[in-house]
Biopython code that builds the backbone (N, CA, C, O; Angstrom):
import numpy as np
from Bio.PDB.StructureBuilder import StructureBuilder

atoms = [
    (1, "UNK", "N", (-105.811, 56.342, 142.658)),
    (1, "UNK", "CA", (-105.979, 57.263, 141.568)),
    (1, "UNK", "C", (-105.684, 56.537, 140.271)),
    (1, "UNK", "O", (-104.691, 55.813, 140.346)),
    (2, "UNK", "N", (-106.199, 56.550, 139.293)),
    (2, "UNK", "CA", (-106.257, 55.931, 137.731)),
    (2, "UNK", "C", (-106.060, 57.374, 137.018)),
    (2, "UNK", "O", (-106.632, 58.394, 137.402)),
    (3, "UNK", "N", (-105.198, 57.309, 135.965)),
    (3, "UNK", "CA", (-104.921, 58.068, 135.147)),
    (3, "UNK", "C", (-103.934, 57.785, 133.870)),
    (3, "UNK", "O", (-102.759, 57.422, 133.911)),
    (4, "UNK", "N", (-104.755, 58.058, 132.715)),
    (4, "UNK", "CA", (-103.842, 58.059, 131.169)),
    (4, "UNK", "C", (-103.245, 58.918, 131.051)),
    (4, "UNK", "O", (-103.814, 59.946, 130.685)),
    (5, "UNK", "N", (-101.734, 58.940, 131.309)),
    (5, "UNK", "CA", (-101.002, 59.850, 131.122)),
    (5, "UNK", "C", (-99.717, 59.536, 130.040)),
    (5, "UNK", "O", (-98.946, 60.364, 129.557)),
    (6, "UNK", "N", (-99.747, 58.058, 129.824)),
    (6, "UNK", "CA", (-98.900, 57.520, 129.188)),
    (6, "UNK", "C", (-99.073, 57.870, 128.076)),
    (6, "UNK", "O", (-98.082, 57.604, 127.396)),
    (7, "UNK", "N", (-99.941, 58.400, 127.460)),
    (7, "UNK", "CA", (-99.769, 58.428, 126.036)),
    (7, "UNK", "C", (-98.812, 59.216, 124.853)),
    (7, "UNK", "O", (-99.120, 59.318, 123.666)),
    (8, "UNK", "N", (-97.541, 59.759, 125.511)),
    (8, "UNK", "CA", (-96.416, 60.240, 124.713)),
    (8, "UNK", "C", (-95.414, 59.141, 124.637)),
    (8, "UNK", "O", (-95.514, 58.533, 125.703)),
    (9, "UNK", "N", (-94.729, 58.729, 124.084)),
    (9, "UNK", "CA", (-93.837, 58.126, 123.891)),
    (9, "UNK", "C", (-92.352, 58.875, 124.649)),
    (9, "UNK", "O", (-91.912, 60.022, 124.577)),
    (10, "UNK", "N", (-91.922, 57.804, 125.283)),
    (10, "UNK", "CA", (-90.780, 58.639, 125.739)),
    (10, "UNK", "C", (-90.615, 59.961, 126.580)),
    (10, "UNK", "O", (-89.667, 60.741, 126.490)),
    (11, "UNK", "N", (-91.773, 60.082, 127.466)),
    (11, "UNK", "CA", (-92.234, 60.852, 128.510)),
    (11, "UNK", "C", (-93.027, 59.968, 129.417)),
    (11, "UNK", "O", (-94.164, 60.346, 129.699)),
    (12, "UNK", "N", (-92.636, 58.970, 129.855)),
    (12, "UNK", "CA", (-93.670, 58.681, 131.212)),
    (12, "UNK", "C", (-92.679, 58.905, 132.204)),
    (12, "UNK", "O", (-93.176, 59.304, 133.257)),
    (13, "UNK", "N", (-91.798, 58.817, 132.217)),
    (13, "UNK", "CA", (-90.882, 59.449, 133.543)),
    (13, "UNK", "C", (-91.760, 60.570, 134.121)),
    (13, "UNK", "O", (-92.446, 60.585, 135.143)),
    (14, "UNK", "N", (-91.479, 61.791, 132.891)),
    (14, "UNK", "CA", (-92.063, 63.081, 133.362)),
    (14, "UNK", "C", (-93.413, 63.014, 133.515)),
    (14, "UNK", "O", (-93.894, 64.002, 134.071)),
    (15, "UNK", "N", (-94.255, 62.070, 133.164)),
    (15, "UNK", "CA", (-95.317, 62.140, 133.143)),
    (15, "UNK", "C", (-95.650, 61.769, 134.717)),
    (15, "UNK", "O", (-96.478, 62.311, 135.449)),
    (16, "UNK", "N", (-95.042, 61.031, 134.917)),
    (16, "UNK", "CA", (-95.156, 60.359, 136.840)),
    (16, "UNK", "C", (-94.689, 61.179, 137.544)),
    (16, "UNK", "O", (-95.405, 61.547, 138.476)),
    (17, "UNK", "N", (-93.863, 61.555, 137.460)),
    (17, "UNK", "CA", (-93.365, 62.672, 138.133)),
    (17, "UNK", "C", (-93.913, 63.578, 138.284)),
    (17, "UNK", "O", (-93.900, 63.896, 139.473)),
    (18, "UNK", "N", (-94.671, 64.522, 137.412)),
    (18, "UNK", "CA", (-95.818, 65.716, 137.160)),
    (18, "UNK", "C", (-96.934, 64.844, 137.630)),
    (18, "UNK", "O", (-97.031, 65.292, 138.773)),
    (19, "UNK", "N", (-97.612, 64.151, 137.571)),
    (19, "UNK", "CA", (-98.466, 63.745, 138.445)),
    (19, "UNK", "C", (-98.277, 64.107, 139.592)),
    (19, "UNK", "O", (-98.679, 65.203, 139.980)),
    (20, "UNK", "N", (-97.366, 62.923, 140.683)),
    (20, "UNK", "CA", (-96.828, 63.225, 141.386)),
    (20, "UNK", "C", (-96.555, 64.498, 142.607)),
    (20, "UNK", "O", (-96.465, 64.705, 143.817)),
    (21, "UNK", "N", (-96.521, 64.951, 141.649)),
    (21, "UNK", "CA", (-95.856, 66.606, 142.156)),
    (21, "UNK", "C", (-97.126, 67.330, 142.351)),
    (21, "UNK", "O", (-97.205, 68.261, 143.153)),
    (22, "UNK", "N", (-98.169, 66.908, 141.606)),
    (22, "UNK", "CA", (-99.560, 68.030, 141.577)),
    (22, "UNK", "C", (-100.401, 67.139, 142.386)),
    (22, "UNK", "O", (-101.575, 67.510, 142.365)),
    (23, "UNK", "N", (-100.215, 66.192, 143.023)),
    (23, "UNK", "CA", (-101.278, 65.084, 143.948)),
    (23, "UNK", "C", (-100.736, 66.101, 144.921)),
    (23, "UNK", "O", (-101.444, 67.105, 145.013)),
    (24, "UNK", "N", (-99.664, 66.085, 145.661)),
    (24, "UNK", "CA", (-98.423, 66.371, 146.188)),
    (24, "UNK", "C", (-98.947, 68.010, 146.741)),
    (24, "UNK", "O", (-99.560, 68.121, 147.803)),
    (25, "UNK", "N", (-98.679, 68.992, 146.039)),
    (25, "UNK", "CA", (-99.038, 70.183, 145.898)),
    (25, "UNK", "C", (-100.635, 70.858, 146.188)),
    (25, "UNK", "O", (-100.918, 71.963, 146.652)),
    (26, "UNK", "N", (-101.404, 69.914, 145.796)),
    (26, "UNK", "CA", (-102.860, 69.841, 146.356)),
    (26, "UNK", "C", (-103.131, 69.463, 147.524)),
    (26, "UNK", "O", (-104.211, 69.827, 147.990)),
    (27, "UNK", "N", (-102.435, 68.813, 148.155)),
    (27, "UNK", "CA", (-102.638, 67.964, 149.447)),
    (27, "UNK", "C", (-103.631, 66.509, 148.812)),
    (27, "UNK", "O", (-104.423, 66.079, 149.651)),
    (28, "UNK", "N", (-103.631, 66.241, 148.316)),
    (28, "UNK", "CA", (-104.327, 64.991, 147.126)),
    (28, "UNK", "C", (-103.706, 63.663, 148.215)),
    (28, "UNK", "O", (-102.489, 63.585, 148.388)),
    (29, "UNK", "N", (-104.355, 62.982, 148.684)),
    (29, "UNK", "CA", (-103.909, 61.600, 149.282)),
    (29, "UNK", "C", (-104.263, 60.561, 148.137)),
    (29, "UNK", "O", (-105.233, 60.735, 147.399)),
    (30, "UNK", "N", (-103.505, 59.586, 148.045)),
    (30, "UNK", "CA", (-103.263, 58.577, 147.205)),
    (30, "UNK", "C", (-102.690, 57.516, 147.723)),
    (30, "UNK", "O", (-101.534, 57.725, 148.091)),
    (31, "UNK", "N", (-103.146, 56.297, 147.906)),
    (31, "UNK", "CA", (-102.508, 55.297, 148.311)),
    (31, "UNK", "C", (-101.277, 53.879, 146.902)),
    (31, "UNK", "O", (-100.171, 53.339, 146.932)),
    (32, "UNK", "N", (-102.756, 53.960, 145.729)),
    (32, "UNK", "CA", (-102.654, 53.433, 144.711)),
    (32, "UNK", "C", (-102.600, 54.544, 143.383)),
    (32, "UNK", "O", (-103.467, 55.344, 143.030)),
    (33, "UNK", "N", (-101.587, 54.342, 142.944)),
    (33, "UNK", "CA", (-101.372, 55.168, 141.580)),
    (33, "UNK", "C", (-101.712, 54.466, 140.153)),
    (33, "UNK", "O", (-100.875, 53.564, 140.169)),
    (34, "UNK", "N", (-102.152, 54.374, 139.391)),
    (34, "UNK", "CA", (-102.544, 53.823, 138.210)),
    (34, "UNK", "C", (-102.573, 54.493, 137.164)),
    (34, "UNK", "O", (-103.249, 55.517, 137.068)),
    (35, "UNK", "N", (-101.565, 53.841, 135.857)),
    (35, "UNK", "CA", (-101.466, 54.407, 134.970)),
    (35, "UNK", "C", (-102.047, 53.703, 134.314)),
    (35, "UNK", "O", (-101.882, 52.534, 134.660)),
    (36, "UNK", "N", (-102.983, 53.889, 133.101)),
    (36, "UNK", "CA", (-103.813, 52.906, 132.454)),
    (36, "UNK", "C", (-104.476, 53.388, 131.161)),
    (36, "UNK", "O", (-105.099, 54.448, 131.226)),
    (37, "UNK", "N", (-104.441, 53.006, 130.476)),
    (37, "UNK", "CA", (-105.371, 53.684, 129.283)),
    (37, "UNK", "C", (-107.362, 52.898, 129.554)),
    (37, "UNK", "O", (-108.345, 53.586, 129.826)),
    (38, "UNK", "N", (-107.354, 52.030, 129.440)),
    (38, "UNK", "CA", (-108.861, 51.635, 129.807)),
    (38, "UNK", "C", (-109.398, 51.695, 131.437)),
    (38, "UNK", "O", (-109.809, 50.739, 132.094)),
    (39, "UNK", "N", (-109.324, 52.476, 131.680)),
    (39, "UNK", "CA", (-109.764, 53.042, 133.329)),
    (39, "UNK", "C", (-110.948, 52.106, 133.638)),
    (39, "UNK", "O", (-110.927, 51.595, 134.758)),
    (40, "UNK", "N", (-111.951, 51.807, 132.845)),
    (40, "UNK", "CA", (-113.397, 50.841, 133.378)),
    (40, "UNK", "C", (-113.263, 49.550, 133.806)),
    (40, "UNK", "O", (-114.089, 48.770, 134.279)),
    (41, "UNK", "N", (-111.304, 49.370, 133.406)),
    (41, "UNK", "CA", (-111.091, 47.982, 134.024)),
    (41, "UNK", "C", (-110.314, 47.795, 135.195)),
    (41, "UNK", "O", (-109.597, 46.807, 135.354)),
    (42, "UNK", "N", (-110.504, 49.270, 136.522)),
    (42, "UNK", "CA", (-110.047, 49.183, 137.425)),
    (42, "UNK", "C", (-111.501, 49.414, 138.244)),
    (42, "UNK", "O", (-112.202, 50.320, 137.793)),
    (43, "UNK", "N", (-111.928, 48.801, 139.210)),
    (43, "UNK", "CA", (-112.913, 48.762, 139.746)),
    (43, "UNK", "C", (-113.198, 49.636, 140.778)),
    (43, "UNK", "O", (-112.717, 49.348, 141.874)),
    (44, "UNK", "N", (-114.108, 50.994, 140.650)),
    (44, "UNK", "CA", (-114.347, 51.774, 141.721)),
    (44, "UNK", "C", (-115.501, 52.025, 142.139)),
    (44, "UNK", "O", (-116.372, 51.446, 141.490)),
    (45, "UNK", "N", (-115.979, 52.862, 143.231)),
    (45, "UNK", "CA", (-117.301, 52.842, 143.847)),
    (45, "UNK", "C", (-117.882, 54.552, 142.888)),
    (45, "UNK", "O", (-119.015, 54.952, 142.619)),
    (46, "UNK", "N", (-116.567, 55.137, 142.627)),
    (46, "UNK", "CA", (-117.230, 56.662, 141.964)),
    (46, "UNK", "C", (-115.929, 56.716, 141.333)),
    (46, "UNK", "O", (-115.008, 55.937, 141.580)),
    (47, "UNK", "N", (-115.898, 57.641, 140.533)),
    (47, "UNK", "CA", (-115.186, 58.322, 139.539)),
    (47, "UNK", "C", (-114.910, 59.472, 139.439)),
    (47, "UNK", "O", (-115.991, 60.033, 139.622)),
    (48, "UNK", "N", (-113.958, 60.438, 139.217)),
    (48, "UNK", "CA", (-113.970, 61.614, 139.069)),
    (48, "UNK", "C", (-113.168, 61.719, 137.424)),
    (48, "UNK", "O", (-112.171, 61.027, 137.217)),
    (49, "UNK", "N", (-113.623, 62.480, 136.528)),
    (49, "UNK", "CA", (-113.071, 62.202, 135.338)),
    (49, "UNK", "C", (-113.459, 63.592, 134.517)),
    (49, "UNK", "O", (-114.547, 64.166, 134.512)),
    (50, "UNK", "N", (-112.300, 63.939, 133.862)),
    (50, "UNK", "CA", (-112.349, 65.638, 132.645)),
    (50, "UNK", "C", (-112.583, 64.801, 131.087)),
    (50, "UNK", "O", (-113.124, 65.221, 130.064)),
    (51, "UNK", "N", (-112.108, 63.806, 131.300)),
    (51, "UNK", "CA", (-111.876, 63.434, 129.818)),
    (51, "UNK", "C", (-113.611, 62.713, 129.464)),
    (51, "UNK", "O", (-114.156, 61.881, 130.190)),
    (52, "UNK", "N", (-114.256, 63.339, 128.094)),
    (52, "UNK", "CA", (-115.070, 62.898, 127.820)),
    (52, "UNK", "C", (-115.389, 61.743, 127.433)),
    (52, "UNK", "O", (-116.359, 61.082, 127.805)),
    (53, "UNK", "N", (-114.583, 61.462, 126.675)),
    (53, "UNK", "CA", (-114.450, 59.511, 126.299)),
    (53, "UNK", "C", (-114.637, 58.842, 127.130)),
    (53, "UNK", "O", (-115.404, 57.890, 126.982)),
    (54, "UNK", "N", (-114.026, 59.077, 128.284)),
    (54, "UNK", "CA", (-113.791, 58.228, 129.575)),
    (54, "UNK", "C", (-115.326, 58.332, 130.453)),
    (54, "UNK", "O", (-115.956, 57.364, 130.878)),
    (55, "UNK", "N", (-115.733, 59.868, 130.588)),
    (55, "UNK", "CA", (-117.258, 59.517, 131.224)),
    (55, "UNK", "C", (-118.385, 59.075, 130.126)),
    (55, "UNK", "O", (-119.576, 58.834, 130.323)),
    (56, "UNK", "N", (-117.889, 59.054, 129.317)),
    (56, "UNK", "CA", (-118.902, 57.959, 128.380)),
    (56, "UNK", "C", (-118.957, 56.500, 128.242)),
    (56, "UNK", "O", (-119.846, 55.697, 127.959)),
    (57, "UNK", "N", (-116.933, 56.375, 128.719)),
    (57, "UNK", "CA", (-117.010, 54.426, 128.551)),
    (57, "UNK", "C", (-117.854, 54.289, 130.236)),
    (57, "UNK", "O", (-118.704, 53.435, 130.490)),
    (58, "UNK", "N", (-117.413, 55.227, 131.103)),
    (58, "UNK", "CA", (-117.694, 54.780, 132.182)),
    (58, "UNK", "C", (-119.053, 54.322, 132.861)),
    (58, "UNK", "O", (-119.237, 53.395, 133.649)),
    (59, "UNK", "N", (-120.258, 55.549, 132.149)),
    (59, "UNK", "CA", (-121.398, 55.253, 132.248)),
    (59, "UNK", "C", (-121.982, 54.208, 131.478)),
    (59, "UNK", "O", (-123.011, 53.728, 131.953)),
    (60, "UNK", "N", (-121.429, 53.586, 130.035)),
    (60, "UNK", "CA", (-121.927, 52.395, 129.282)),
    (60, "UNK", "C", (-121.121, 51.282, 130.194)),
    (60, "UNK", "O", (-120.891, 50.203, 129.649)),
    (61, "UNK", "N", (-120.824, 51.418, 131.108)),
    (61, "UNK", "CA", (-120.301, 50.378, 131.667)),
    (61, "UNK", "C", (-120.696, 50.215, 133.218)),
    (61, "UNK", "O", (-120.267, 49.365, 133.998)),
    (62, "UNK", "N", (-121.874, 51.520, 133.537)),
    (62, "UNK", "CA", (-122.877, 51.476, 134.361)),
    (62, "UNK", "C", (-122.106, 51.863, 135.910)),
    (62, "UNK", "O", (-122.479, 51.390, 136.984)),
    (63, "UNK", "N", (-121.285, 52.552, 135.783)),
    (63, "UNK", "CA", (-120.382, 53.373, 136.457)),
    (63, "UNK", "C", (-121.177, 54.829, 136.952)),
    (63, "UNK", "O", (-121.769, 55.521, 136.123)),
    (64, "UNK", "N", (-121.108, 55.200, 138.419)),
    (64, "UNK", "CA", (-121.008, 56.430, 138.510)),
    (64, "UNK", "C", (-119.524, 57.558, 138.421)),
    (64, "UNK", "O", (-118.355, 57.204, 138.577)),
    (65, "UNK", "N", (-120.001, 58.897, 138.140)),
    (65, "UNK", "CA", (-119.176, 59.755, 137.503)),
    (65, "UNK", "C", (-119.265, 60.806, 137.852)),
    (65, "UNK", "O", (-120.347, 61.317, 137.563)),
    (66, "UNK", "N", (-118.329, 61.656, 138.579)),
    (66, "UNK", "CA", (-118.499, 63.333, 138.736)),
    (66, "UNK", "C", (-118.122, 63.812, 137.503)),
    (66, "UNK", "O", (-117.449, 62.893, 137.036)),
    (67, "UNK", "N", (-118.154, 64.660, 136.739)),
    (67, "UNK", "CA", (-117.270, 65.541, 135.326)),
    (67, "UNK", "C", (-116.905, 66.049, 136.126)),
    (67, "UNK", "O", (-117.537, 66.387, 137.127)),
    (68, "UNK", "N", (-115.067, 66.350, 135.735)),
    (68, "UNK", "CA", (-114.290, 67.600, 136.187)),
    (68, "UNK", "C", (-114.528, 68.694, 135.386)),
    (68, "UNK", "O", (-113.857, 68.664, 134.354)),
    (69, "UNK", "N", (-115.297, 69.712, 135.510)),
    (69, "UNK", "CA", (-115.338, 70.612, 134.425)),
    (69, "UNK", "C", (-113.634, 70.861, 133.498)),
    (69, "UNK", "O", (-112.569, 70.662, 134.083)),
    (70, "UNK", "N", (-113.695, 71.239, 132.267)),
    (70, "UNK", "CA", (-112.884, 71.504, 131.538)),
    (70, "UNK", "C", (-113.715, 72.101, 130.183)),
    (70, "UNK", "O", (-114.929, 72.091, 129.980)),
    (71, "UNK", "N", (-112.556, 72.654, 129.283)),
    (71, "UNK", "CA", (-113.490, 73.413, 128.518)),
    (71, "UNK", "C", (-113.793, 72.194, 127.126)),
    (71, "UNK", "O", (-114.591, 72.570, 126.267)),
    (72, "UNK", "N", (-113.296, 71.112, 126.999)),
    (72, "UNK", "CA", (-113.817, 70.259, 126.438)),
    (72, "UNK", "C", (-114.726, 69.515, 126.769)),
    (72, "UNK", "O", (-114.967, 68.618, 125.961)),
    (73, "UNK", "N", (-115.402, 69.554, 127.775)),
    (73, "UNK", "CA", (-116.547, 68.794, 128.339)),
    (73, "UNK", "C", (-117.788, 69.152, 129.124)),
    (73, "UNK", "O", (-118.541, 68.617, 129.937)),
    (74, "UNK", "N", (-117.645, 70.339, 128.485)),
    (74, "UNK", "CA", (-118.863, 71.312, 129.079)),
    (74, "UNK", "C", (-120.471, 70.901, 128.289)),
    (74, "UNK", "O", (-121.431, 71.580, 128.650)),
    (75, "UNK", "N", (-120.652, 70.047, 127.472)),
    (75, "UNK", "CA", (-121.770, 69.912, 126.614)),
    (75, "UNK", "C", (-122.208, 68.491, 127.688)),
    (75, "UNK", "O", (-123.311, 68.620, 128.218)),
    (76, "UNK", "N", (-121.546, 67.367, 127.983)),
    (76, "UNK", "CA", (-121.858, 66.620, 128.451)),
    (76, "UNK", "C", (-122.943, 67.513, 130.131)),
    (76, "UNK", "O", (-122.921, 68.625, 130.658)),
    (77, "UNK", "N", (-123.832, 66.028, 130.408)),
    (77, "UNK", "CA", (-124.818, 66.397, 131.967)),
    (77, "UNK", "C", (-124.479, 65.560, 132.408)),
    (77, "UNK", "O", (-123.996, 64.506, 131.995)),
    (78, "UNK", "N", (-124.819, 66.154, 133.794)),
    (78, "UNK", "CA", (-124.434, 64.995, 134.457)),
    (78, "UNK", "C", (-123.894, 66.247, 136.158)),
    (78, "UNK", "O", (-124.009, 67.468, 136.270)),
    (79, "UNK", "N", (-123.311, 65.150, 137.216)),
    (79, "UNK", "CA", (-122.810, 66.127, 138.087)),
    (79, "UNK", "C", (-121.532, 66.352, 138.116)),
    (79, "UNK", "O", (-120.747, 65.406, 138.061)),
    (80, "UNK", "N", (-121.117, 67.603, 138.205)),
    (80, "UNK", "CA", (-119.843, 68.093, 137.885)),
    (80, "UNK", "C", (-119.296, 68.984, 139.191)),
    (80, "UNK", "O", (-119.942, 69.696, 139.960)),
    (81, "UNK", "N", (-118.049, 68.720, 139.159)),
    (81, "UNK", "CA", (-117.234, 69.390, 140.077)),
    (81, "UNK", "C", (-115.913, 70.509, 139.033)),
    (81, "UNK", "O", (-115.095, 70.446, 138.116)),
    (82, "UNK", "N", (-116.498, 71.393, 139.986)),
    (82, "UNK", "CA", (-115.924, 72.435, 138.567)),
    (82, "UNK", "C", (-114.384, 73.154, 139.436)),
    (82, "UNK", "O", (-113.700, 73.958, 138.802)),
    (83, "UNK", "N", (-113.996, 72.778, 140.828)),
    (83, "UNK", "CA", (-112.797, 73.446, 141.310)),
    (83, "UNK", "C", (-112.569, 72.185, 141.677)),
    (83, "UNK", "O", (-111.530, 71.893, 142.269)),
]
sb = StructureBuilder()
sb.init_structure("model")
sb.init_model(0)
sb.init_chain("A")
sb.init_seg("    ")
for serial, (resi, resn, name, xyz) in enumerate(atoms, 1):
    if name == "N":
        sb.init_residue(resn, " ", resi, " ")
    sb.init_atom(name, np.array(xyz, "f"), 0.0, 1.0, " ", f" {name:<3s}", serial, name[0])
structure = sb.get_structure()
C-alpha cells in the first residue's frame, strides 16, 4: 500500500496509526506499507487512488488507475470504484 499521509507536521505517529487501524478494520491485507509523497516512484502493476493529482501524475507516467470515487474527483473519467 503507498500513501501521503505525511503531510502535517508533527502527526505522522497518528497518521500511521489511523492508517493502520482502517487497513485493519476493513479486513485490508497489506504486506508493504509506504509512506511517500511521489507515489509514481514506487512501481506497481495498478493503482487505486482518490486524490486527483495523483491519477493525473500517474497516467502521464503511463500508469494504470482505478479512481476511488470522492467528492473531489468526480469530474475526472476513467474507471472508478466508488465503495
Amino acid at each position: 500500500m503507498i500513501t501521503h499521509r505525511l503531510f502535517i507536521k508533527y502527526f505522522h505517529k497518528q497518521a500511521i496509526s489511523q492508517t493502520i487501524d482502517w487497513l485493519d478494520s476493513y479486513g485490508i491485507p497489506y504486506w508493504d506499507l509506504c509512506f511517500m509523497q511521489h507515489k509514481t516512484h514506487v512501481g506497481a502493476n495498478l493503482y487505486i487512488e482518490d486524490s486527483e493529482r495523483h491519477v493525473v501524475e500517474y497516467r502521464a507516467a503511463g500508469s494504470e488507475v482505478i479512481i476511488f470515487t470522492n467528492s473531489t474527483n468526480r469530474p475526472l473519467e476513467g474507471l472508478r470504484a466508488d465503495t
